[in-house]
The first five atom37 places (N, CA, C, CB, O) and aatype in JSON, in Angstrom:
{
  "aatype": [20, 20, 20, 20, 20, 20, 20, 20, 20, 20, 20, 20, 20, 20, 20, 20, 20, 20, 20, 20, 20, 20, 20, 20, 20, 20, 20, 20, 20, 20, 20, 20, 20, 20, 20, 20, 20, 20, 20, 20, 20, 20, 20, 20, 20, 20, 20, 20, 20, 20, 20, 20, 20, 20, 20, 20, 20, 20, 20, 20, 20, 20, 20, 20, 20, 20, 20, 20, 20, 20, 20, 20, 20, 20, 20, 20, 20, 20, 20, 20, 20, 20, 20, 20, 20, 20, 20, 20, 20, 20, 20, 20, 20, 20, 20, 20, 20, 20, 20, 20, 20, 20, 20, 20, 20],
  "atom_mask": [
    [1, 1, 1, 1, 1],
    [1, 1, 1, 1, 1],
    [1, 1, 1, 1, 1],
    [1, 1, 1, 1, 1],
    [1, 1, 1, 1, 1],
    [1, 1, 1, 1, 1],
    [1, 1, 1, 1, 1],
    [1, 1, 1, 1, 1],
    [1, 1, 1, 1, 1],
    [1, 1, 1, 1, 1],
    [1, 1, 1, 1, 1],
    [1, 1, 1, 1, 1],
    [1, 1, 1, 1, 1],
    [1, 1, 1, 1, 1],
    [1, 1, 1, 1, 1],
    [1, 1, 1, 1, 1],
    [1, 1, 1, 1, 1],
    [1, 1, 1, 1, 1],
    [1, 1, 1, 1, 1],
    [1, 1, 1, 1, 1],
    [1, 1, 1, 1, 1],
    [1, 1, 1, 1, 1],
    [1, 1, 1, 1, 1],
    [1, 1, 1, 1, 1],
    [1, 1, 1, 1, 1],
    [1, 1, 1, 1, 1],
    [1, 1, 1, 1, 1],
    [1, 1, 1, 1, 1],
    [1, 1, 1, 1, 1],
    [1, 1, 1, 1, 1],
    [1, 1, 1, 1, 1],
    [1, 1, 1, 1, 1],
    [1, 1, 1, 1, 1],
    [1, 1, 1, 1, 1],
    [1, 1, 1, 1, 1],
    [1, 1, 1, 1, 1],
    [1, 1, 1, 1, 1],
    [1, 1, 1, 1, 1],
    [1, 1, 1, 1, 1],
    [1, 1, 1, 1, 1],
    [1, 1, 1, 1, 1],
    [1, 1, 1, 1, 1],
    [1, 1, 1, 1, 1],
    [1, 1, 1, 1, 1],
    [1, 1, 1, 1, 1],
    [1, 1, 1, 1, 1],
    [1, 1, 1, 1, 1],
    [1, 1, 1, 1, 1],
    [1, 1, 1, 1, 1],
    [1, 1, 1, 1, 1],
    [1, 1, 1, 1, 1],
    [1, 1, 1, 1, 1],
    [1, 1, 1, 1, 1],
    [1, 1, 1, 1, 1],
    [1, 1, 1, 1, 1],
    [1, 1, 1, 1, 1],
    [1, 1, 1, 1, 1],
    [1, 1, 1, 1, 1],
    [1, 1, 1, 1, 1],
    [1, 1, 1, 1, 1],
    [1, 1, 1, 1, 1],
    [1, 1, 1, 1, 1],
    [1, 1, 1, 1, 1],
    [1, 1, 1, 1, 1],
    [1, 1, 1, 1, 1],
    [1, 1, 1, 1, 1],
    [1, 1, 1, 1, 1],
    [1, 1, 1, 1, 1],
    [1, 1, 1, 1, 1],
    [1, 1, 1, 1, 1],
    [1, 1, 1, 1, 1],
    [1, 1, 1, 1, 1],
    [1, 1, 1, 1, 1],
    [1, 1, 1, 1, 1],
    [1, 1, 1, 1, 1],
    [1, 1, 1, 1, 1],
    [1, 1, 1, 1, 1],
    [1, 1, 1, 1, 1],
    [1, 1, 1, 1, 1],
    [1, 1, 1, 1, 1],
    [1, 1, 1, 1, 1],
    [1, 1, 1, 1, 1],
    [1, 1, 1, 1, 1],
    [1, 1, 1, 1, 1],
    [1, 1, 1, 1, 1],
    [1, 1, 1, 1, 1],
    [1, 1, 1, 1, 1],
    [1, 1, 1, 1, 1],
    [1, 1, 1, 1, 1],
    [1, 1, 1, 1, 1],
    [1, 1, 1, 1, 1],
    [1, 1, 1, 1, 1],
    [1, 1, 1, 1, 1],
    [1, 1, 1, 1, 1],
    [1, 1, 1, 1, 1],
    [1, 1, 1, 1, 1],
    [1, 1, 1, 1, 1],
    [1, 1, 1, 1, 1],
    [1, 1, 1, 1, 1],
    [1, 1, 1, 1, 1],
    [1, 1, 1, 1, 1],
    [1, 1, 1, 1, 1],
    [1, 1, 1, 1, 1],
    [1, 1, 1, 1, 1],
    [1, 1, 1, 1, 1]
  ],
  "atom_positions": [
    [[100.69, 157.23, 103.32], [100.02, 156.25, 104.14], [100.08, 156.68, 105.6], [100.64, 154.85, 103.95], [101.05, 157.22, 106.14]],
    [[98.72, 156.31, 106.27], [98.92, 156.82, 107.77], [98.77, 155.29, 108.42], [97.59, 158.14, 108.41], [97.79, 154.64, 108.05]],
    [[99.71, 154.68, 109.39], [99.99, 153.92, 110.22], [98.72, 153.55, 111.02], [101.02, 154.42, 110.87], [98.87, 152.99, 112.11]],
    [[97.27, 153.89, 110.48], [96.53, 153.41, 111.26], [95.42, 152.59, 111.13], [96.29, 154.14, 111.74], [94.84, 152.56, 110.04]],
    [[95.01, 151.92, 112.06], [93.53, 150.59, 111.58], [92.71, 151.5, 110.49], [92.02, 150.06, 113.31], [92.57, 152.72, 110.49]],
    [[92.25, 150.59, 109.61], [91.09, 151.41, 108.67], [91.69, 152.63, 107.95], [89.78, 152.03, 109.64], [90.91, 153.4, 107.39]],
    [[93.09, 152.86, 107.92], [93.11, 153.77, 107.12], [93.98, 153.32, 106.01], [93.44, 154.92, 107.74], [95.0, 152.63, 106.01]],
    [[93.12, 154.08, 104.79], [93.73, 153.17, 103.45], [94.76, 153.47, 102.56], [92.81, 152.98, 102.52], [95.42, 154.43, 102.96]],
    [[95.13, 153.02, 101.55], [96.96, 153.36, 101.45], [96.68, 152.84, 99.78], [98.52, 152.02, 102.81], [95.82, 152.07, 99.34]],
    [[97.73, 153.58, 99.07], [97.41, 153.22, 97.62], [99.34, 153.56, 97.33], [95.83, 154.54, 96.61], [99.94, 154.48, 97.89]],
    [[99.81, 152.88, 96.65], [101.2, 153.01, 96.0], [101.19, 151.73, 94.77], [102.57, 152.76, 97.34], [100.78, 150.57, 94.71]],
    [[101.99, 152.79, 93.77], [102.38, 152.22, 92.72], [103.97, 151.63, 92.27], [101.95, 153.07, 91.98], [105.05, 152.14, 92.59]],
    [[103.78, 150.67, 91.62], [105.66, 149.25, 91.53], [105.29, 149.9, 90.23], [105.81, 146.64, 91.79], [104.27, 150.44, 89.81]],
    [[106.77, 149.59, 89.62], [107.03, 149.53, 87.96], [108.19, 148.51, 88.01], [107.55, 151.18, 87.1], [109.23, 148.29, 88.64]],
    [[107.64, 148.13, 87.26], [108.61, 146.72, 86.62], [108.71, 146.52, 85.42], [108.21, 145.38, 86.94], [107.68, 146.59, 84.76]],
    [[109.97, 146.2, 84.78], [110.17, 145.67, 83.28], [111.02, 144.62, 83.14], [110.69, 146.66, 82.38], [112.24, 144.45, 83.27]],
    [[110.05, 143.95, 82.83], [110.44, 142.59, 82.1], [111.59, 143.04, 80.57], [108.64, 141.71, 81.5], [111.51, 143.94, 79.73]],
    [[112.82, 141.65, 80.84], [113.53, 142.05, 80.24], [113.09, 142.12, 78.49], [114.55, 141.37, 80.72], [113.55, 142.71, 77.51]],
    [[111.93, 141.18, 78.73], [111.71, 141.24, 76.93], [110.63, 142.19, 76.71], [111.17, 139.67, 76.11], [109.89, 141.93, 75.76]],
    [[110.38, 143.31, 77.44], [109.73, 144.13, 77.21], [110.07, 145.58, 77.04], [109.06, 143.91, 77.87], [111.11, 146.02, 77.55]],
    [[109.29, 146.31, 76.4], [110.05, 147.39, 75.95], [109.67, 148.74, 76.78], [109.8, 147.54, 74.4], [110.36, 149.76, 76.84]],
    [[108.44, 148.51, 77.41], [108.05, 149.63, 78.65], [108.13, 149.19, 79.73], [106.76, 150.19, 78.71], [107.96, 147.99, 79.92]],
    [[108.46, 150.23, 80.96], [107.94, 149.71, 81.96], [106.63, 149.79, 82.55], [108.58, 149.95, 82.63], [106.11, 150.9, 82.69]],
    [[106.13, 148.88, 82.87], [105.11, 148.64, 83.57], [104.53, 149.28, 85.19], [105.35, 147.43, 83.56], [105.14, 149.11, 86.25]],
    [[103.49, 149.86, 85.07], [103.44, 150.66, 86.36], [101.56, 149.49, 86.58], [103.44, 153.17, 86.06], [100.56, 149.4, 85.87]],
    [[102.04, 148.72, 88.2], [101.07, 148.31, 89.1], [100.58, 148.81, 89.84], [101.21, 147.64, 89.62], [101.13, 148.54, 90.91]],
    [[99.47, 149.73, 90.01], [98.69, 149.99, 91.26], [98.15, 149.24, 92.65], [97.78, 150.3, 90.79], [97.5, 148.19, 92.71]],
    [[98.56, 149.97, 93.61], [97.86, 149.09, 94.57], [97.11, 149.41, 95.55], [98.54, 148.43, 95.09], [97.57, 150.48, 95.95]],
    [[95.92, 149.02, 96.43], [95.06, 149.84, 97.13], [95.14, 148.78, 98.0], [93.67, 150.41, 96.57], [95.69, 147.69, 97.87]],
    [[94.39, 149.38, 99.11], [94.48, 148.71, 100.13], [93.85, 149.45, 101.45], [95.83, 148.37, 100.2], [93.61, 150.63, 101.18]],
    [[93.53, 149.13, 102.71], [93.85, 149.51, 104.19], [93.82, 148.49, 105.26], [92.94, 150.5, 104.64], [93.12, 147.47, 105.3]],
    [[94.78, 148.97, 106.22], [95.17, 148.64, 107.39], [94.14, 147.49, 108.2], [95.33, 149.96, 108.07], [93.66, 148.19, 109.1]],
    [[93.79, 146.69, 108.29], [93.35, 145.79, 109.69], [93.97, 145.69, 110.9], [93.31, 144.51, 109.48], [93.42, 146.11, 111.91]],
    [[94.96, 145.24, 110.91], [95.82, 145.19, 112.49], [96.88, 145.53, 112.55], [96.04, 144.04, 113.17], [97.56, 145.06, 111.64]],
    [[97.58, 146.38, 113.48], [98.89, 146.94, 113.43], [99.48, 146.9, 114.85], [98.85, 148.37, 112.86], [99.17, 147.49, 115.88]],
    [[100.42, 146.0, 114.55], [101.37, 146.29, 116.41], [102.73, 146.67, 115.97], [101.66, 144.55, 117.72], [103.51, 146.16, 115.17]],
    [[102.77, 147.56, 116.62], [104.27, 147.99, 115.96], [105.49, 147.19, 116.1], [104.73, 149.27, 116.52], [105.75, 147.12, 117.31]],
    [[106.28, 146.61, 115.45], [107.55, 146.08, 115.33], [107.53, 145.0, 115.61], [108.44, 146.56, 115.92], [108.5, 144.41, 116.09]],
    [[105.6, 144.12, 115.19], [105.71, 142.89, 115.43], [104.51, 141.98, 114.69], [105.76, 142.79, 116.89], [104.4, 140.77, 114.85]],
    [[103.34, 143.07, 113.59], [102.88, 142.83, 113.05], [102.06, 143.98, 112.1], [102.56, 142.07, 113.69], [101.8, 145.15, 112.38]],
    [[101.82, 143.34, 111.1], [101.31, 144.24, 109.82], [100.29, 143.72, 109.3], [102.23, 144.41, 108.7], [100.58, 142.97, 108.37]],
    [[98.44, 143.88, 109.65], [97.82, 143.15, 108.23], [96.92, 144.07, 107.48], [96.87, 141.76, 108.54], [96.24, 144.88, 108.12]],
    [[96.87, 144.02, 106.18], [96.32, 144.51, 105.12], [95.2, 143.99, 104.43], [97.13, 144.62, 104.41], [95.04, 142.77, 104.33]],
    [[94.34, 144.92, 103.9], [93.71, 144.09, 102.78], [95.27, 144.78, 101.49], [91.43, 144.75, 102.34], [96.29, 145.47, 101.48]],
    [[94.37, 143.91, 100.6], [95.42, 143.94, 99.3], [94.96, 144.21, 98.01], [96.1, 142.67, 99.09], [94.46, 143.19, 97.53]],
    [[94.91, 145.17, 97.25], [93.66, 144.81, 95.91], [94.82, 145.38, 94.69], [91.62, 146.09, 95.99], [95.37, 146.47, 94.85]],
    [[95.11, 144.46, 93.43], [95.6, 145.29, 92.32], [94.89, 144.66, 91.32], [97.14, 145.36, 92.08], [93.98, 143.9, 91.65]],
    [[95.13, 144.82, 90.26], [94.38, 144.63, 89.2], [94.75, 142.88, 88.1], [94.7, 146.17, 88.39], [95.35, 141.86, 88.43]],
    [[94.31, 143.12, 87.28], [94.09, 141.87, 86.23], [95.6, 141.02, 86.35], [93.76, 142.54, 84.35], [95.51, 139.8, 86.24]],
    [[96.49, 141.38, 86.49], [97.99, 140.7, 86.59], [98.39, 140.71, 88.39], [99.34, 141.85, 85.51], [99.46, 140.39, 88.9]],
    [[97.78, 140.95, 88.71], [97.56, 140.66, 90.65], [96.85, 140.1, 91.38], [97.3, 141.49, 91.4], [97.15, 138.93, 91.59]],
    [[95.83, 140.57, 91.96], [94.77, 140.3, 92.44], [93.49, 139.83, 91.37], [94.57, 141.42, 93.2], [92.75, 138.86, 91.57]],
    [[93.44, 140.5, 90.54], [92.32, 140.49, 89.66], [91.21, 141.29, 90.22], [91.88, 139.12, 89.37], [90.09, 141.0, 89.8]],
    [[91.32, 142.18, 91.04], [90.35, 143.11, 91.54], [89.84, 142.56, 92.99], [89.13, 143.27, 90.44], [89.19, 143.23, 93.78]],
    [[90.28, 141.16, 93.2], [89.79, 140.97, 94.46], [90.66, 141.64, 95.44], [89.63, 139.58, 94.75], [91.65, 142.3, 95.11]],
    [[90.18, 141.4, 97.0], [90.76, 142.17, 97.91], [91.11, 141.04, 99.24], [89.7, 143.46, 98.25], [90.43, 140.73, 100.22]],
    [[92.62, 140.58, 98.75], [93.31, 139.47, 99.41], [93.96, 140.03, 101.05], [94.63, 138.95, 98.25], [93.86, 141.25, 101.23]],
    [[94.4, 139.47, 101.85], [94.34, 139.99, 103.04], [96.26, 139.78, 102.92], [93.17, 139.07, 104.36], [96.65, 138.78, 102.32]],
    [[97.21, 140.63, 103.44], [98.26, 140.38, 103.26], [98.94, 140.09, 105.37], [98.84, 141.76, 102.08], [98.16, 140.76, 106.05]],
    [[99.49, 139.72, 105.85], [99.99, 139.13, 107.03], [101.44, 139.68, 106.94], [99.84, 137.47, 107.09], [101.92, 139.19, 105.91]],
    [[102.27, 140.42, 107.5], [103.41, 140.09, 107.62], [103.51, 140.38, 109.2], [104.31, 140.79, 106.63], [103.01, 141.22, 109.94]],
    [[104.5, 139.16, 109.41], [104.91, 139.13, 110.94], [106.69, 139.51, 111.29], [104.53, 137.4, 111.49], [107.51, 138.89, 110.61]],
    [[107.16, 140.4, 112.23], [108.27, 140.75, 112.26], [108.75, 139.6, 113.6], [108.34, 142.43, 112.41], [107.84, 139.64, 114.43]],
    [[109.67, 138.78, 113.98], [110.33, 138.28, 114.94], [111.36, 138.62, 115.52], [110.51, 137.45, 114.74], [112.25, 138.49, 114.68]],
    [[111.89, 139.05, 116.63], [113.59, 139.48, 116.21], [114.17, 138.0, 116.62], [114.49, 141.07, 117.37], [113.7, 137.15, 117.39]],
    [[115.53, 138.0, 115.73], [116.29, 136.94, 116.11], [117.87, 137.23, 116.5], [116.17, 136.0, 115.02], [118.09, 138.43, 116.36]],
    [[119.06, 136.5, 116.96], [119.94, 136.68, 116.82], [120.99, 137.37, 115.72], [119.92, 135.94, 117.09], [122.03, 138.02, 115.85]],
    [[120.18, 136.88, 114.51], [120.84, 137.51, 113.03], [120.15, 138.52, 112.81], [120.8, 136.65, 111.67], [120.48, 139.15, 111.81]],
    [[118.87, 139.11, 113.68], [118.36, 140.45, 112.92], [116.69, 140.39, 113.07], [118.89, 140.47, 111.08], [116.2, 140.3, 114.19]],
    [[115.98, 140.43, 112.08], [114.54, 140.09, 112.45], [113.95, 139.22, 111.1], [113.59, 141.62, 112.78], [114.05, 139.44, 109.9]],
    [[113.34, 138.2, 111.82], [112.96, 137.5, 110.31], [111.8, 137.9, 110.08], [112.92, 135.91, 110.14], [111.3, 138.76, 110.8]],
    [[111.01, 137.26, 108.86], [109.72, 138.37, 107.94], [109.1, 137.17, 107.64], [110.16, 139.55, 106.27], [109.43, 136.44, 106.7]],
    [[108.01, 136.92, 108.59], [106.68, 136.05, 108.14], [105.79, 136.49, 107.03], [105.74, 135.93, 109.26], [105.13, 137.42, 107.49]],
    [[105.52, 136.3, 106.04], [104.51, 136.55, 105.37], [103.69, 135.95, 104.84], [104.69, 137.01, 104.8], [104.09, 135.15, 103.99]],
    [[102.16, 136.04, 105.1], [100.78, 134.84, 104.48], [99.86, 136.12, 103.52], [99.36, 133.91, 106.31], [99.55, 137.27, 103.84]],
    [[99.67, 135.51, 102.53], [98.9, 136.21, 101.21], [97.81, 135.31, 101.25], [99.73, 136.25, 99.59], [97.95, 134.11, 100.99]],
    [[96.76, 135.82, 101.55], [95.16, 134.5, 101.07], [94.46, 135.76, 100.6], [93.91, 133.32, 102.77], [94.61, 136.99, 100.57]],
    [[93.3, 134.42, 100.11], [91.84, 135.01, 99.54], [92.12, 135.53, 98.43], [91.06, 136.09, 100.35], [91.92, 136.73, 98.23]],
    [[92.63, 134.71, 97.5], [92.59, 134.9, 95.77], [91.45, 134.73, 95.19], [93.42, 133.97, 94.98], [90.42, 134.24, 95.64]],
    [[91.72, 135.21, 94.0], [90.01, 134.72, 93.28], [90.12, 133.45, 92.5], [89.3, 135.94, 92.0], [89.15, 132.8, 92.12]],
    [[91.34, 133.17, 92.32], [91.91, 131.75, 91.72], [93.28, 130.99, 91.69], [91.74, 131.81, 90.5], [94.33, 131.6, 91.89]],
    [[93.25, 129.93, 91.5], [94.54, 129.29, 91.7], [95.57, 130.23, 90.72], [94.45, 127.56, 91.25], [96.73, 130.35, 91.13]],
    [[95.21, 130.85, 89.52], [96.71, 131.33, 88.34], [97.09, 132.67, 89.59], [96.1, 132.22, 85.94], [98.18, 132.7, 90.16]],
    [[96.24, 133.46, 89.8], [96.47, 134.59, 90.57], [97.54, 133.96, 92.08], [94.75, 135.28, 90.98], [98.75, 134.13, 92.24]],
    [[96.72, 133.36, 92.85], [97.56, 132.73, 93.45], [98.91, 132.3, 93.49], [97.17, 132.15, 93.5], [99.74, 132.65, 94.34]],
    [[99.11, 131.53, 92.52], [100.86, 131.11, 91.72], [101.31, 132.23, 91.17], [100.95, 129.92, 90.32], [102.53, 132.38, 91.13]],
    [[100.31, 133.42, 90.55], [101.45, 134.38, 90.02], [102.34, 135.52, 91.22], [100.6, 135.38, 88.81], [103.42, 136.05, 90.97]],
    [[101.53, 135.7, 92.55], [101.87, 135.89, 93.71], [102.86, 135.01, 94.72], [100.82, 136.01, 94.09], [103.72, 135.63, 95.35]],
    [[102.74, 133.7, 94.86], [103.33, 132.98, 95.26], [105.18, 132.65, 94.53], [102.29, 132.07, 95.23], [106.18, 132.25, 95.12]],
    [[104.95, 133.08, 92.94], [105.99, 133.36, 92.56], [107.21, 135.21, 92.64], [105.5, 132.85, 91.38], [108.4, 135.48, 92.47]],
    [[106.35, 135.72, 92.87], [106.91, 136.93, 92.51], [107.08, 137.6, 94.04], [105.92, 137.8, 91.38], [107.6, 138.7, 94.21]],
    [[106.58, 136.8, 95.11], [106.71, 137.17, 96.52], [108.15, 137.35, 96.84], [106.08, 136.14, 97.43], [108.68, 138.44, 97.07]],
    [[108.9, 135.91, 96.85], [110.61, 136.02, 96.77], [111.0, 137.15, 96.12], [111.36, 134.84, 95.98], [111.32, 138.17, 96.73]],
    [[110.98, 137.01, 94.6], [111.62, 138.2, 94.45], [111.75, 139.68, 94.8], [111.56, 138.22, 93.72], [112.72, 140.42, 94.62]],
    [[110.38, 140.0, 95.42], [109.95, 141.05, 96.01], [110.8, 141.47, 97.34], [108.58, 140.78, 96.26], [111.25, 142.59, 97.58]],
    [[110.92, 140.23, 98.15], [111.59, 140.24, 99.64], [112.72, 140.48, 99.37], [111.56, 139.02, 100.53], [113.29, 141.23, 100.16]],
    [[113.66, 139.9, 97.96], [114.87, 139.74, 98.18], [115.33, 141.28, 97.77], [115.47, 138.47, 97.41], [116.37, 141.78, 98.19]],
    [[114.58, 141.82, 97.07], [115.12, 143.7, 96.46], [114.27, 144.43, 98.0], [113.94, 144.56, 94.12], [114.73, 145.51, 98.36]],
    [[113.37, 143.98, 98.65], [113.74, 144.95, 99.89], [114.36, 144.66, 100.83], [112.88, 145.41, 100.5], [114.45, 145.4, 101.8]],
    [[115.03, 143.31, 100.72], [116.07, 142.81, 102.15], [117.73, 143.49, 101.16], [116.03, 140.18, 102.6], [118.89, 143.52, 101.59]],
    [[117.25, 143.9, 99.92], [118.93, 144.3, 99.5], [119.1, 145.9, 99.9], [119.32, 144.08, 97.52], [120.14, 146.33, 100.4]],
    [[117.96, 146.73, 99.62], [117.79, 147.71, 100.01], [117.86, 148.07, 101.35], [116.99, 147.93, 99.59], [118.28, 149.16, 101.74]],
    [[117.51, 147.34, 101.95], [118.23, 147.46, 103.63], [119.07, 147.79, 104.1], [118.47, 146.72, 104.25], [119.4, 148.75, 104.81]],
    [[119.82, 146.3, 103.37], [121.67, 146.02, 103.28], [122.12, 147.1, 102.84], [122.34, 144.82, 102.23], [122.89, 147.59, 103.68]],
    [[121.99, 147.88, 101.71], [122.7, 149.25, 101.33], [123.09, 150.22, 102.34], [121.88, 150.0, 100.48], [123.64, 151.27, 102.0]]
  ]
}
């Protein structure tokens, strides 16, 4: 990925569910809209049938610094439906909390 407006970025997650017997590899595409360094990040967002559903959602994250460190705003819109929506809105936490542990390491 190059750090800049309009330029586009593709990385793949694997995840396995414990009652499953493979892991699962998610694609993801995307590029850059606005970038200030060390104080904002926005994206488009596009993955497939268990994500996005092919649409191309806009992702927001905002960096603050605070006394304890820097906190992590993040807004996800422009789903193609409410299930997509909730299945994002659920799996966001868990997402933050394995890269705020990876930090900590």
């Amino acid at each position: 990925m190059r750090p800049e407006v309009n330029a586009v970025f593709f990385f793949e997650t694997e995840f396995k569910h414990q009652s499953e017997a493979v892991v699962q590899r998610h694609p993801h595409y995307g590029r850059f809209l606005r970038l200030i360094v060390g104080h904002l990040v926005e994206m488009t967002w596009v993955t497939g049938a268990l994500g996005t559903e092919g649409a191309e959602t806009i992702v927001t994250v905002e960096l603050q610094q605070s006394s304890a460190g820097t906190r992590l705003y993040l807004k996800h819109a422009g789903f193609p439906n409410a299930a997509a929506r909730d299945r994002h809105r659920e799996a966001w936490p868990l997402v933050l909390d394995q890269i705020g542990a990876s930090l900590k390491a």
